[in-house]
C-alpha positions in Angstrom: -150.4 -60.5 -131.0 -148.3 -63.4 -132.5 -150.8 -65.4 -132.6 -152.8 -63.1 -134.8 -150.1 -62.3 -137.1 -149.3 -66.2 -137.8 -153.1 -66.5 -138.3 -153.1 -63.4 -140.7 -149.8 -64.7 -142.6 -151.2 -68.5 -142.9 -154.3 -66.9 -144.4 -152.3 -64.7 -146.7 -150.2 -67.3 -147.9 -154.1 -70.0 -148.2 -155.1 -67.2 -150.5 -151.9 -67.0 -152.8 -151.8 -70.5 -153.0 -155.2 -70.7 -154.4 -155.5 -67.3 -156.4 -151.8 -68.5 -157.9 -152.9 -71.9 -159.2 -156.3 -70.3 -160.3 -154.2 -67.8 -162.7 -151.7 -70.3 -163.4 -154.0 -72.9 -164.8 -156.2 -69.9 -166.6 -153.3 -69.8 -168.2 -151.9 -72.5 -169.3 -154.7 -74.4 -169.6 -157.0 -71.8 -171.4 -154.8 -68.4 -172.3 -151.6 -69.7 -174.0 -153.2 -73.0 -175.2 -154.9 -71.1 -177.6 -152.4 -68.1 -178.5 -153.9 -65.9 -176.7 -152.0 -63.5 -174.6 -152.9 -62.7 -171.2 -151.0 -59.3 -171.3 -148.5 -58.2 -168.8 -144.8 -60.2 -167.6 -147.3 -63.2 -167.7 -147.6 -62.4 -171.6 -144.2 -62.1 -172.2 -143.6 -65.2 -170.1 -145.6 -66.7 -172.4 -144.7 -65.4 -176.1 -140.9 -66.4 -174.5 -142.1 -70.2 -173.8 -144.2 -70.3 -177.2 -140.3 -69.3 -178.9 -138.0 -71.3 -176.4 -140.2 -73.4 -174.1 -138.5 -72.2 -171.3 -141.0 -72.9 -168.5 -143.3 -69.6 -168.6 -143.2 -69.9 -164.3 -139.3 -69.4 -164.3 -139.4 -66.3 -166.9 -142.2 -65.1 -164.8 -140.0 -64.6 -161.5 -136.7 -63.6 -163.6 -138.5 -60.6 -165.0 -139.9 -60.0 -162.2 -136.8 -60.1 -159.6 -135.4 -56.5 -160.7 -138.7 -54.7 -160.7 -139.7 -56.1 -157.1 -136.5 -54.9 -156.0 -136.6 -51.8 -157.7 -139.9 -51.2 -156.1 -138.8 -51.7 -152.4 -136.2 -49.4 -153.0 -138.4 -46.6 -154.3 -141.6 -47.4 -152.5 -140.3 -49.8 -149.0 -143.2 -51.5 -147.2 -145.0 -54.6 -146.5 -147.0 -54.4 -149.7 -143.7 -55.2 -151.8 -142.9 -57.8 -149.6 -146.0 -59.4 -149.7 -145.9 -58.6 -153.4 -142.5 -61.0 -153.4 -144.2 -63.7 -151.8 -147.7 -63.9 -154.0 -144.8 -63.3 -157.5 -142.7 -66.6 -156.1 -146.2 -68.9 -155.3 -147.7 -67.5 -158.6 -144.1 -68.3 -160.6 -144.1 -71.9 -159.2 -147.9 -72.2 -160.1 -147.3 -71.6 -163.3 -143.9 -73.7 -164.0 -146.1 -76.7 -162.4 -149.4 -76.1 -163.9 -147.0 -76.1 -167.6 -145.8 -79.9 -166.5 -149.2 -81.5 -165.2 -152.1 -79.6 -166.5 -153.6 -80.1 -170.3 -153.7 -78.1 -172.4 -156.9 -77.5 -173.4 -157.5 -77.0 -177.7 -160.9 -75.3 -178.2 -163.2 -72.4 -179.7 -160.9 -69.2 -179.0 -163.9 -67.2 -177.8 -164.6 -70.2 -175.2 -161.3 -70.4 -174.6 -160.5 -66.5 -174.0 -164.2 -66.5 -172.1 -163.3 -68.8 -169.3 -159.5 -67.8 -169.8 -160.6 -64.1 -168.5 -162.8 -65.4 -166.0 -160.2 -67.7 -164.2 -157.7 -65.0 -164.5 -159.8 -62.3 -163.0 -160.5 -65.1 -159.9 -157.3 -65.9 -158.8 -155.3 -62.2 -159.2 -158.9 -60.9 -156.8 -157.5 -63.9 -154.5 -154.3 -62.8 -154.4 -155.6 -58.9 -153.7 -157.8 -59.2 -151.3 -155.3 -60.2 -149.1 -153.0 -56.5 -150.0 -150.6 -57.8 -152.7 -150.1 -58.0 -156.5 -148.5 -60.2 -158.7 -146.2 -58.1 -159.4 -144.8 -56.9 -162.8 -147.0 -54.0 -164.8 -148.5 -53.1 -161.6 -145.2 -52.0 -160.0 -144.2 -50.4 -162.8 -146.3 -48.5 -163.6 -147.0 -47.1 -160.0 -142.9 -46.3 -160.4 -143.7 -44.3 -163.5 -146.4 -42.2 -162.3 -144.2 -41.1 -159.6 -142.0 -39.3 -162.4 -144.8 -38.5 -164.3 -148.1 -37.7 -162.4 -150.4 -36.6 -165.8 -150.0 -40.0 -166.7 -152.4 -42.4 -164.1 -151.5 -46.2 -163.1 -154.9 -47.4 -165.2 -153.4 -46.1 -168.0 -150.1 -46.9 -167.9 -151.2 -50.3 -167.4 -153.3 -50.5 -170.8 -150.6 -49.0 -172.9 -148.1 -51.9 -171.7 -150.6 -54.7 -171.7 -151.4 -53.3 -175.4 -147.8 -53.7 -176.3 -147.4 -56.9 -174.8 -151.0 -57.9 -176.9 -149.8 -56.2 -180.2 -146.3 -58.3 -180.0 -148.2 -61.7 -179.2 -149.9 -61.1 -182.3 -146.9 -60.2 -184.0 -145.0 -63.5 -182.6 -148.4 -65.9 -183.2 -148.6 -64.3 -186.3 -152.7 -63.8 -186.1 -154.0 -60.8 -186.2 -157.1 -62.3 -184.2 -154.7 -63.0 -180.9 -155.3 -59.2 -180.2 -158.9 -59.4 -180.5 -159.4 -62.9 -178.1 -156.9 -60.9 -175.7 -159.1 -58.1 -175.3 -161.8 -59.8 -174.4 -160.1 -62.2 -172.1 -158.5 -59.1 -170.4 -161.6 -57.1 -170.1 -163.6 -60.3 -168.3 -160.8 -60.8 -166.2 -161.1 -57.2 -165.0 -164.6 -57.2 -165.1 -164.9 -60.2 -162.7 -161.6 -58.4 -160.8 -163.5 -55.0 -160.3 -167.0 -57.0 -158.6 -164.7 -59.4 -156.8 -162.8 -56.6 -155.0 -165.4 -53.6 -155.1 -168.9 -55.5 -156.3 -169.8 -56.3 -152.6 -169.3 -53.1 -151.7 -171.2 -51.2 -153.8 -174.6 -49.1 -152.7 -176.0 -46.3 -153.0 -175.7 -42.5 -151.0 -179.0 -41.4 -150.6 -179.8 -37.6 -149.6 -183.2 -36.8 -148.2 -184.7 -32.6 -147.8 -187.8 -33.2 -145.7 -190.3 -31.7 -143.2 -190.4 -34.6 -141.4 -186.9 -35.6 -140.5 -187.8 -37.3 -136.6 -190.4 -39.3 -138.6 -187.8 -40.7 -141.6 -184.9 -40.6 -139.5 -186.6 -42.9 -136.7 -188.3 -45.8 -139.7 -184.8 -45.9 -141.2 -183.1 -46.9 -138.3 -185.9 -49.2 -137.1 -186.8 -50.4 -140.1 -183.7 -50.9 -142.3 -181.5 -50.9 -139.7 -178.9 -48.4 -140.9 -177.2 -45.4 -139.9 -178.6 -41.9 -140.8 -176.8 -38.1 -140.7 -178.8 -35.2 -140.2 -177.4 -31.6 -142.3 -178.9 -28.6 -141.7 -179.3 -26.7 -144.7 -180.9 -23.2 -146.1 -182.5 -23.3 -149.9 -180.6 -20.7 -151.9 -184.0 -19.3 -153.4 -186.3 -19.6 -150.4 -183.5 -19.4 -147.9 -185.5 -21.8 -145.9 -183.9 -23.7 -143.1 -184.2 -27.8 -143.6 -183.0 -30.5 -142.4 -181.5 -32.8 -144.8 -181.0 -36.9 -143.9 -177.9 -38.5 -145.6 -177.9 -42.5 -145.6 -175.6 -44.9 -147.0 -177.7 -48.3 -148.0 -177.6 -51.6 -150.3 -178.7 -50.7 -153.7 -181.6 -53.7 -152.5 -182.8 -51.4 -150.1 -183.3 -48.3 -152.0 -187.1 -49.7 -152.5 -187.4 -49.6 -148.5 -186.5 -45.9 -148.8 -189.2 -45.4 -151.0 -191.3 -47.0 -149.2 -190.8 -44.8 -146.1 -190.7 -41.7 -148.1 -194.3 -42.3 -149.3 -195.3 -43.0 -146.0 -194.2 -40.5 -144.1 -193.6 -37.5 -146.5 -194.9 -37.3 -150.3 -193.3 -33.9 -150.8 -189.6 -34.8 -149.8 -186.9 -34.5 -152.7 -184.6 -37.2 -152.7 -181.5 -37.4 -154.4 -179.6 -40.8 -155.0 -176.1 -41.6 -155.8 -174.1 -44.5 -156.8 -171.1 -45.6 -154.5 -168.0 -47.3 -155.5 -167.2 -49.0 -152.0 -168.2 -48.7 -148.3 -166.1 -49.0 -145.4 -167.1 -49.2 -141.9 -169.8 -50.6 -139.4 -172.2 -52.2 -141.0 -171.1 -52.6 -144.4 -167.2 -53.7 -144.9 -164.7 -53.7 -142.1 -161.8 -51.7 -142.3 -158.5 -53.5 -142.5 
């Protein structure tokens, strides 16, 4: 069991290593080279180098030492501390990525393009392996606990706006707000298929006559797992059986394929699916 937790920490800490100098030299290299704010304490780290050149990587942690302890207070748990440890290798990142990486003068739509897109890669690093960087994250999970109308993804935007709308104010551009946003939306874009892109498929419902038949080229065929529901039309109130199947969005075609061979007059109904846990698809952890 020791073994496996040294493993599972040396991994962790592979991962925060990389994700952390990813982000880091995002942003110094790409984000902040070009006044462009990458929103959250990592914007305000910056906006406080651009007025004192205090090393963005130290502001970073200072900021973020009374929220982390704020949040183990309230919340406890190995995510915080986990939390600490990806804040501190993410901190030094950035204070060494400020001494010996370029920075890097160019068009501010290349520059917030592959800005986003390095951001979005390191911070998926870092949480696939259960931890944050910290900062916004933390507080805003603290601030929906007082005030549930308002969710995390929200609370999140209206900071990160305020950080954006200040970096504009302090670069004194109008256009840093507008290079922000779309560094911010790749980085979550490339964030949301890093962590939940692989895991997407589609839920697939089948009403047939011929359940044995589908049921049995499924599992032969594609190789995946199939429910059978027994259900009762609410206008016929005729007892069928329906299939439910969980599949690849690539092998929706091999559905239709044993639909049309098997039964022409099944309805089928098909939904998207934001992530998939268990055998066959991801592993829970």
């Amino acid at each position: 069991m020791k073994n496996f937790e040294i493993k599972r920490f040396l991994k962790d800490l592979i991962f925060y290593l990389i994700g952390g100098f990813i982000f880091s030299a995002a942003v110094t290299m790409f984000i902040s080279a070009n006044e462009i704010s990458p929103g959250g304490f990592a914007g305000i780290a910056t906006i406080i180098n651009f007025l004192t050149r205090i090393p963005s990587g130290i502001t970073l942690f200072i900021l973020n030492i009374p929220i982390l302890i704020l949040g183990f207070l309230k919340f406890g748990g190995f995510f915080i501390i986990k939390t600490a440890l990806a804040t501190s290798i993410a901190s030094f990142m950035l204070t060494v990525s400020d001494l010996i990486l370029p920075s890097v003068k160019l068009d501010r739509v290349l520059a917030a393009v592959f800005g986003g897109i390095l951001m979005g890669l390191g911070l998926s690093l870092v949480m696939l392996r259960g931890a944050t960087t910290g900062g916004v994250d933390i507080i805003a999970k603290l601030i929906n606990k007082k005030f549930r109308h308002l969710t995390v993804g929200r609370i999140i935007l209206i900071i990160d706006a305020g950080v954006i709308a200040i970096a504009s104010i302090i670069y004194r551009n109008f256009e840093t707000a507008l290079y922000s946003i779309i560094a911010m939306f790749l980085s979550s874009f490339v964030m949301d298929k890093m962590l939940y892109g692989a895991d997407k498929g589609k839920l697939v419902y089948i009403i047939t006559a011929s359940p044995d038949e589908i049921c049995k080229e499924i599992i032969t065929t594609l190789r995946r797992g199939v429910t059978r529901l027994s259900v009762k039309g609410g206008y016929t109130s005729e007892e069928r059986t329906m299939l439910m199947c969980i599949v690849r969005r690539y092998e929706v075609s091999g559905i239709y394929d044993i639909i049309n061979r098997t039964d022409n007059n099944a309805f089928i109904v098909i939904g998207d699916v934001g992530e998939i846990i268990g055998e066959g698809f991801k592993p829970f952890s």
